[in-house]
N, C-alpha and C positions, 0 to 999 in steps of 0.2 A: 219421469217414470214414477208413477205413486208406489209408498208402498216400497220404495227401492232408493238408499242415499244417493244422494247427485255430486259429484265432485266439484271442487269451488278451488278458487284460487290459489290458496298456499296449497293443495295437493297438484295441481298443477307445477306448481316453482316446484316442488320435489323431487316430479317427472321430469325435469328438467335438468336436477340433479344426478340421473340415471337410477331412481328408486325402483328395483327389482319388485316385480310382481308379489314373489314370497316378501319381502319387504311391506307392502301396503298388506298382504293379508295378516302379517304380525301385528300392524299398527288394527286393524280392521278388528282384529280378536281382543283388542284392549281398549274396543270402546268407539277408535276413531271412525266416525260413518264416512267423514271426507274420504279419507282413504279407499273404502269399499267404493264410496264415487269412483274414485277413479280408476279402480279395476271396472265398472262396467264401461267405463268410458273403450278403458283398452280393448274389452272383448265384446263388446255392442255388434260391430259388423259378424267377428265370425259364429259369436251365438245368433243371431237371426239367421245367417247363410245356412249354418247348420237345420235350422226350424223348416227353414223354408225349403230344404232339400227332400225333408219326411214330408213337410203337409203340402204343397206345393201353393201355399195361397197366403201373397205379402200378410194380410190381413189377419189371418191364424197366428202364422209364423210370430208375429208382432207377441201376439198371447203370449206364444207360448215363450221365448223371451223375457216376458215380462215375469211370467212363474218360475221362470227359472233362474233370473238372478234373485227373486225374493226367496224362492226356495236354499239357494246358496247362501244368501243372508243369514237365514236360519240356521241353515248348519253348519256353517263356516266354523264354529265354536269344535265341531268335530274335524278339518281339516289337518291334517299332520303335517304335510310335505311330503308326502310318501311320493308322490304323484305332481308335477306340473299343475298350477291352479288353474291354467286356462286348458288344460286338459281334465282335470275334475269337473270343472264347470261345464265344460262341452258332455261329458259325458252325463250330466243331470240334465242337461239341453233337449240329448236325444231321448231320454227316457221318459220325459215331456209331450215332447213330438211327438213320439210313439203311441205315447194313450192319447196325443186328440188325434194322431191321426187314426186311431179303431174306434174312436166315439162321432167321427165326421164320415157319416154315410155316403154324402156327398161331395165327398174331397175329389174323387177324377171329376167329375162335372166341373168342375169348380175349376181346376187345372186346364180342362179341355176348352176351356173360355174364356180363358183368363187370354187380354190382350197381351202385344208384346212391351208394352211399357208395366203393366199391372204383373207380368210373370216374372218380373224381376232381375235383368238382362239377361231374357230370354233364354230360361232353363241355363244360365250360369255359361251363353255360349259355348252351349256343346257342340253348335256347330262346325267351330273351328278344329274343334277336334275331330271331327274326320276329314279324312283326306278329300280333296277336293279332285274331280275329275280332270282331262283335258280340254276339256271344250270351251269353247270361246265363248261369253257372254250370249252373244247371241242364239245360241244353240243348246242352252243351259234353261232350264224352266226357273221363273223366278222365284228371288232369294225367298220371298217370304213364303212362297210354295214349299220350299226345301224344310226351311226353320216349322212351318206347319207339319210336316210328315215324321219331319224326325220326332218333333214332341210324340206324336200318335206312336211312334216304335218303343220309343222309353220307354213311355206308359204301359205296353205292353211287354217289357222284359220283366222276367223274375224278379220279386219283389228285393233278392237278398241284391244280384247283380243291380238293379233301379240304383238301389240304397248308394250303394259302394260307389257305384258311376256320376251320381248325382255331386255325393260331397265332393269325393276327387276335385268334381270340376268346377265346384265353388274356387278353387287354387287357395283358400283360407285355411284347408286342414291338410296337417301331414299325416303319412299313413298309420304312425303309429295315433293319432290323435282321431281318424276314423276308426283303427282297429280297436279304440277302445270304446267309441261310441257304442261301435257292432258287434263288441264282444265277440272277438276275428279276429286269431294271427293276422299277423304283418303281410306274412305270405300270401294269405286266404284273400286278403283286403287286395293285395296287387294282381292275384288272378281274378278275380271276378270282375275289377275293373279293365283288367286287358279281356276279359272273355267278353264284358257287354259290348265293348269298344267291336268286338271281332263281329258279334251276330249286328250290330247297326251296321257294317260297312256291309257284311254278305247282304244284308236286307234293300239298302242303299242300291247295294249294287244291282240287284234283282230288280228295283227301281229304275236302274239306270241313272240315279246320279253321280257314283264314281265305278268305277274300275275294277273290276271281279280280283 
């Protein structure tokens, strides 16, 4: 990742030693870039999962990742502890994602097209989370019909419920580590995701995939 230290070998033996996250960001404020390697090592997946939850496009997502651990770079020299670093970092993530995703006119087209290998297992299988009907294979319309329609309902939920539903279902962030992306109680963050959860199953159901 240009632009962003890479972690090498003896930060690795360190991890190994159970070098605490605040630990590499100590060593990181006094110089060490191996160090900071291997904090993006540790938080690679869930900063993208994050990225990719706003902009919905691997390829963005990527970007913005990239800005966002060099943005942490930079200001790492101002982190205190006040706050979990891989919760600071998530939260410059989403703040990231947020502005490409108001400067990417084209981000639902892009999402509406995206295959299901390119959408990045497939909107974080949200399908699993809803509840599946009775009906026997045979009698069920297929999978990848299902997985097509629900994308098109997400797309279509309120921006703040989309947001909240999407991370959830990344399973990479806890609620307080969405509530601080979203700048949202804890509480606020668990109702919107049980409320989007509730308008896809009534929609579903109206669809006739599960069960009113």
């Amino acid at each position: 990742m240009p632009g962003v230290p890479q972690s090498t070998e003896r930060v690795t033996a360190a991890q190994s030693a159970e070098v605490t996250d605040l630990d590499l960001v100590r060593l990181a404020q006094a110089g060490d870039t191996e160090a900071f390697g291997e904090l993006v090592e540790r938080n690679r997946r869930a900063v993208f999962r994050a990225a990719l939850a706003a902009v919905g496009s691997p390829t963005e997502a990527e970007d913005v990742a990239q800005d966002a651990f060099v943005t942490a770079w930079r200001k790492l020299s101002g982190f205190r502890g006040e706050s979990q670093f891989r919760t600071w970092l998530l939260s410059i993530t989403w703040r990231k994602a947020i502005d490409r995703r108001k400067a990417l006119t084209k981000w639902l087209k892009l999402a509406a097209s995206a295959s299901r290998d390119e959408a990045g297992d497939d909107m974080f299988d949200i399908v699993e989370r809803i509840p599946s009907s009775d009906r026997t294979p045979d009698e069920s319309l297929e999978s990848h019909e299902l997985q097509r329609d629900v994308r098109k309902l997400i797309r279509t939920l309120p921006r703040k419920l989309r947001d909240a539903l999407l991370l959830a279902g990344t399973g990479e962030h806890t609620y307080d580590e969405i509530g601080r992306m979203l700048n949202a109680p804890v509480g606020t963050v668990k109702w919107r995701v049980a409320e989007a959860r509730r308008v896809l199953k009534r929609k579903l159901a109206a669809m006739g995939y599960v069960d009113a």
